[in-house]
N, C-alpha and C positions, 0 to 999 in steps of 0.2 A: 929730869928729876921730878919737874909737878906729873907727871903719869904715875910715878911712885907713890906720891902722895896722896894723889886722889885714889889710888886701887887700895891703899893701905885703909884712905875715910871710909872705903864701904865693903870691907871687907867682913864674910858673912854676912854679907849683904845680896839681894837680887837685882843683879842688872841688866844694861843694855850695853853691851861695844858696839863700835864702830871701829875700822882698822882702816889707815892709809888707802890700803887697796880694794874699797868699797866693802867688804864683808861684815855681816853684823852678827855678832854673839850673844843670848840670853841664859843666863844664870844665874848661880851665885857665887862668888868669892870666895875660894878655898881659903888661897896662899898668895902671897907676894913674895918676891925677892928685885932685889936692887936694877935683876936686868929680865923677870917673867912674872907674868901673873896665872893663877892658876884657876882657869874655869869650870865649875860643873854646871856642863848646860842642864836647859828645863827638857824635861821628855818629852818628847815627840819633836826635837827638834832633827834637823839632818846632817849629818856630815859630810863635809865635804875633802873631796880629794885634798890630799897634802903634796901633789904629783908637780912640777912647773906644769905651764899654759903646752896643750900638745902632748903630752906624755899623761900615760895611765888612763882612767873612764872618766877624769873633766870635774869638774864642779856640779857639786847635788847630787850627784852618785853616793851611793851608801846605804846605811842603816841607822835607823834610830840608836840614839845614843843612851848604852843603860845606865844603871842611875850610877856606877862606880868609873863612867869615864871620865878621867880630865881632859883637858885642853889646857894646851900650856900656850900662850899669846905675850910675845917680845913687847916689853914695853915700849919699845923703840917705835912698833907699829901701829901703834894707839891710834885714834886721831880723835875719838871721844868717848864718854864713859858718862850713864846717865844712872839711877835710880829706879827702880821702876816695881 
């Protein structure tokens, strides 16, 4: 529940993630709900496979993300949320 809370404090806000599994996200705060938050990353940043480890072209494969993607991030997976 505190991931809820803080994605809710800085919401429309620019940030920094960090997820459990070493990945870090930069944008801004769309949307929250009880169990996602919703990212618009900064451009130029990259995306990465959404594929398990082993299947599909891997992490850092992709394309710059235009300015109308989200990224939807479990808040379950959180592991920090900064400012920035």
């Amino acid at each position: 529940m505190e991931a809820y809370y803080n994605c809710m404090r800085c919401k429309g806000r620019k940030v920094r993630i960090l997820t459990r599994d070493g990945r870090e996200y930069r944008g801004v705060i769309k949307d929250v709900d009880r169990h996602c938050v919703y990212l618009e990353p900064e451009r130029g940043c990259v995306r990465t496979s959404s594929y398990p480890y082993g299947y599909g072209y891997g992490y850092g494969y992709g394309y710059g993300f235009s300015s109308s993607d989200i990224i939807t991030l479990s808040l379950f997976t959180l592991l920090a949320i900064a400012l920035i």
